[in-house]
TISE-74377 format. One record per residue (C-alpha): x, y, z; residue in one letter. Coordinates in steps of 0.001 Angstrom, whole numbers, plus 524288, in hexadecimal, padded with zeros to 5 digits. Example, Ala and Ser with C-alpha at 12.3 -4.5 7.8 and 13.67 -1.06 7.14 Angstrom:
REM residues 2
8300C7EE6C81E78A835667FBDC81BE4S
END
This chain:
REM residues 149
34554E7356A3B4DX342B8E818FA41F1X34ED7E86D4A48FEX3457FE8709A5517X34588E78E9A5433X3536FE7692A529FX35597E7DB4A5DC1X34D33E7588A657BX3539CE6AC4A634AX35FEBE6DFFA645BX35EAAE755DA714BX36099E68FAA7938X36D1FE6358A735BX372D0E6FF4A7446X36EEAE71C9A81ADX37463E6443A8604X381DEE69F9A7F25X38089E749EA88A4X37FA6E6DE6A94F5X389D7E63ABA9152X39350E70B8A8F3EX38E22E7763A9B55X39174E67B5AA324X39EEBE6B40A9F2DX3A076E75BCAA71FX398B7E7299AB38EX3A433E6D4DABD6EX39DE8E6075AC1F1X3A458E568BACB31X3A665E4A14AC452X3AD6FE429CACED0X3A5E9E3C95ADDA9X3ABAFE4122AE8A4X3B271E364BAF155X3A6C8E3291AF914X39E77E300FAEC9FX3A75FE28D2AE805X3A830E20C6AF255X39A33E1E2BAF347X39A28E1A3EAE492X3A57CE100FAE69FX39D0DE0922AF2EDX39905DFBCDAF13BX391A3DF587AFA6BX39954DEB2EB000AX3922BDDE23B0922X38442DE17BB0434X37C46DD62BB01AFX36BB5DD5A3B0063X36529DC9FEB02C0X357AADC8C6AFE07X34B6CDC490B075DX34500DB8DDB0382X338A4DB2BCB08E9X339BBDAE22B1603X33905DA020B1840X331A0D9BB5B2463X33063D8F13B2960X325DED8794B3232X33037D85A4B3DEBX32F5FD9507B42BAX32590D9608B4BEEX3200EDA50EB5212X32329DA7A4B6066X31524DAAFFB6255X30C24D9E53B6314X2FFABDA14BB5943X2F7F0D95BDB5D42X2F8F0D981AB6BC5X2ECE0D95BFB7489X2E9A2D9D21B8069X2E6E4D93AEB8B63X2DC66D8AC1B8D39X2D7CAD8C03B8027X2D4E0D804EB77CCX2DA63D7FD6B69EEX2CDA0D7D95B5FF0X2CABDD7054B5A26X2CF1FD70A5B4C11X2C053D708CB43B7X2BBF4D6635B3C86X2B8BCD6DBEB2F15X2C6F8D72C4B2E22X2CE97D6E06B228BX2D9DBD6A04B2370X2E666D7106B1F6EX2EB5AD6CBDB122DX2FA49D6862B1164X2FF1ED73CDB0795X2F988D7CB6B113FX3038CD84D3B1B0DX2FEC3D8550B293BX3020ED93E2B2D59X2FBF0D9C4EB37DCX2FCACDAA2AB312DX2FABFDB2EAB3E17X2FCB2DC0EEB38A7X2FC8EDC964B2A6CX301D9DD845B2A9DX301BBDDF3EB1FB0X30852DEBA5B1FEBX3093EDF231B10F2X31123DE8DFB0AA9X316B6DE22EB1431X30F43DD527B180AX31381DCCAFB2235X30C9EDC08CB28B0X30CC8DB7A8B3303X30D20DA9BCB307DX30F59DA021B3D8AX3167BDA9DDB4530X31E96DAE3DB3A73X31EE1DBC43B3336X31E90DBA4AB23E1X31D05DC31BB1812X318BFDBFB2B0870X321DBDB7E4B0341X32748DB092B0EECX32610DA05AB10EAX31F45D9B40B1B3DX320CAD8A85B1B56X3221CD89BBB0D53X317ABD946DB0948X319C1DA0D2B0557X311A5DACC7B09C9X30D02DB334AFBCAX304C4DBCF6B02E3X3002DDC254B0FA3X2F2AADC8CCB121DX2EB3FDCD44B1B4AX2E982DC15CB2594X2EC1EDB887B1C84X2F954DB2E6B1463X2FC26DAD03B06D4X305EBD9E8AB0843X307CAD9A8EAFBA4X310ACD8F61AF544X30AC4D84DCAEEEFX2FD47D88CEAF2AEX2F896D94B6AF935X2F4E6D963EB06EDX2ED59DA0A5B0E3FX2F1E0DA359B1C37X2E6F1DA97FB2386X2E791DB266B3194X2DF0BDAC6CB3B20X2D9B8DB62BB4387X2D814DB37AB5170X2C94CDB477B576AX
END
Protein backbone atom coordinates (compact mmCIF):
# COMPACT_ATOMS: atom_id res chain seq x y z
CA UNK A 1 0.00 0.00 0.00
CA UNK A 2 1.11 3.86 -0.70
CA UNK A 3 2.11 5.69 2.52
CA UNK A 4 -0.75 8.14 1.46
CA UNK A 5 -3.03 5.40 2.10
CA UNK A 6 -1.76 4.26 5.31
CA UNK A 7 -2.11 7.45 6.49
CA UNK A 8 -5.60 7.58 5.67
CA UNK A 9 -6.45 5.02 7.50
CA UNK A 10 -4.81 5.41 10.30
CA UNK A 11 -5.76 9.08 10.85
CA UNK A 12 -8.96 8.14 12.67
CA UNK A 13 -7.71 5.69 15.32
CA UNK A 14 -5.12 7.98 16.10
CA UNK A 15 -7.35 10.80 16.35
CA UNK A 16 -9.81 8.91 18.71
CA UNK A 17 -6.36 8.33 20.92
CA UNK A 18 -6.20 11.99 20.97
CA UNK A 19 -9.42 12.96 22.25
CA UNK A 20 -9.56 10.12 24.80
CA UNK A 21 -6.02 11.85 26.15
CA UNK A 22 -7.35 15.37 25.74
CA UNK A 23 -10.95 13.76 28.03
CA UNK A 24 -8.34 13.29 30.62
CA UNK A 25 -7.66 16.57 31.20
CA UNK A 26 -10.99 18.42 30.72
CA UNK A 27 -12.32 18.83 34.58
CA UNK A 28 -15.88 17.46 34.18
CA UNK A 29 -18.41 17.07 37.05
CA UNK A 30 -19.24 13.51 37.51
CA UNK A 31 -21.49 13.77 40.50
CA UNK A 32 -25.68 15.51 40.44
CA UNK A 33 -26.07 18.10 42.59
CA UNK A 34 -28.64 17.43 45.52
CA UNK A 35 -31.71 18.47 43.71
CA UNK A 36 -30.98 16.08 40.74
CA UNK A 37 -30.58 13.66 42.74
CA UNK A 38 -33.53 13.98 44.30
CA UNK A 39 -35.55 14.10 41.26
CA UNK A 40 -33.87 10.80 40.07
CA UNK A 41 -34.79 8.94 43.42
CA UNK A 42 -38.81 10.09 42.95
CA UNK A 43 -41.24 7.48 42.52
CA UNK A 44 -44.54 8.17 41.98
CA UNK A 45 -46.44 7.03 44.82
CA UNK A 46 -50.86 6.46 44.65
CA UNK A 47 -50.91 6.64 40.78
CA UNK A 48 -53.25 4.37 39.26
CA UNK A 49 -54.82 4.56 35.30
CA UNK A 50 -57.86 3.04 34.58
CA UNK A 51 -58.68 2.41 31.06
CA UNK A 52 -62.14 3.66 29.29
CA UNK A 53 -64.18 1.04 28.02
CA UNK A 54 -67.36 1.25 25.96
CA UNK A 55 -70.14 2.68 27.67
CA UNK A 56 -72.97 0.53 28.42
CA UNK A 57 -76.43 2.08 28.05
CA UNK A 58 -79.53 0.68 28.86
CA UNK A 59 -83.30 1.19 27.62
CA UNK A 60 -84.46 2.57 31.22
CA UNK A 61 -82.68 6.26 30.70
CA UNK A 62 -84.99 8.37 29.23
CA UNK A 63 -83.96 12.38 27.77
CA UNK A 64 -85.50 15.28 29.70
CA UNK A 65 -86.66 16.67 26.45
CA UNK A 66 -89.86 14.76 25.06
CA UNK A 67 -89.04 13.96 21.08
CA UNK A 68 -92.45 12.79 20.24
CA UNK A 69 -94.28 15.74 21.71
CA UNK A 70 -97.32 17.23 19.84
CA UNK A 71 -98.29 20.78 19.82
CA UNK A 72 -101.95 21.06 20.69
CA UNK A 73 -104.84 20.07 18.86
CA UNK A 74 -102.99 18.15 16.50
CA UNK A 75 -103.95 14.62 15.63
CA UNK A 76 -101.25 11.92 15.64
CA UNK A 77 -101.32 10.15 11.85
CA UNK A 78 -102.96 6.79 11.30
CA UNK A 79 -100.19 4.24 10.98
CA UNK A 80 -100.37 3.21 6.76
CA UNK A 81 -101.43 0.19 5.59
CA UNK A 82 -98.31 -0.70 3.20
CA UNK A 83 -95.85 -0.39 6.18
CA UNK A 84 -94.02 -3.53 7.10
CA UNK A 85 -93.71 -4.46 10.01
CA UNK A 86 -90.59 -4.27 12.21
CA UNK A 87 -88.69 -7.54 12.34
CA UNK A 88 -87.80 -8.95 15.96
CA UNK A 89 -83.77 -8.73 15.59
CA UNK A 90 -84.37 -5.22 14.75
CA UNK A 91 -83.53 -2.32 17.59
CA UNK A 92 -86.22 0.41 17.78
CA UNK A 93 -84.04 3.71 18.20
CA UNK A 94 -84.91 7.29 17.34
CA UNK A 95 -81.39 8.63 16.19
CA UNK A 96 -82.16 12.57 16.51
CA UNK A 97 -78.68 14.12 15.75
CA UNK A 98 -74.96 13.17 13.96
CA UNK A 99 -71.90 15.77 14.47
CA UNK A 100 -68.96 15.13 13.07
CA UNK A 101 -66.20 17.24 14.00
CA UNK A 102 -62.58 15.78 12.48
CA UNK A 103 -62.37 12.72 14.20
CA UNK A 104 -64.48 12.99 16.73
CA UNK A 105 -68.09 11.51 16.01
CA UNK A 106 -70.74 11.62 18.37
CA UNK A 107 -74.56 10.75 17.98
CA UNK A 108 -77.73 10.93 19.44
CA UNK A 109 -79.68 7.92 19.98
CA UNK A 110 -83.20 8.39 22.20
CA UNK A 111 -82.03 11.29 24.09
CA UNK A 112 -78.73 9.95 24.75
CA UNK A 113 -75.14 11.24 23.44
CA UNK A 114 -73.04 8.19 22.03
CA UNK A 115 -69.79 7.78 20.12
CA UNK A 116 -68.30 4.54 17.83
CA UNK A 117 -67.88 1.91 19.86
CA UNK A 118 -70.46 2.45 22.59
CA UNK A 119 -73.68 -0.13 23.30
CA UNK A 120 -76.90 0.96 22.94
CA UNK A 121 -79.63 -2.14 24.15
CA UNK A 122 -77.38 -4.79 23.18
CA UNK A 123 -75.96 -3.21 19.83
CA UNK A 124 -72.99 -1.70 19.33
CA UNK A 125 -72.48 1.53 17.26
CA UNK A 126 -69.60 0.39 14.54
CA UNK A 127 -69.90 3.68 12.80
CA UNK A 128 -71.50 7.05 12.65
CA UNK A 129 -72.16 9.10 9.41
CA UNK A 130 -73.62 11.76 8.32
CA UNK A 131 -77.49 11.44 9.48
CA UNK A 132 -77.28 8.15 9.68
CA UNK A 133 -75.60 5.27 12.28
CA UNK A 134 -74.14 1.72 11.96
CA UNK A 135 -75.86 -0.98 15.10
CA UNK A 136 -74.33 -3.99 14.55
CA UNK A 137 -74.32 -7.44 16.58
CA UNK A 138 -75.71 -10.30 15.14
CA UNK A 139 -77.00 -8.50 12.15
CA UNK A 140 -76.48 -5.02 11.07
CA UNK A 141 -78.80 -2.21 11.42
CA UNK A 142 -78.96 1.22 9.83
CA UNK A 143 -80.28 4.03 12.05
CA UNK A 144 -81.51 6.79 9.88
CA UNK A 145 -82.18 10.87 10.90
CA UNK A 146 -85.61 11.72 10.10
CA UNK A 147 -85.83 15.15 9.16
CA UNK A 148 -88.69 17.16 10.22
CA UNK A 149 -90.98 18.85 7.28
Amino acid sequence: MENKTKILLAFPFAFILVLAAAAGYVPFSGAFSETENSMLGFTPTDLSIKEKGPVLISGELKSPIDFNGHGAGEEVPAAKAGVLPAREDRVEANLSLTVISGDRKTAVINGIPVKEGDIVNGMKIARIEPGRVLLKNKTTQWLIMEREK
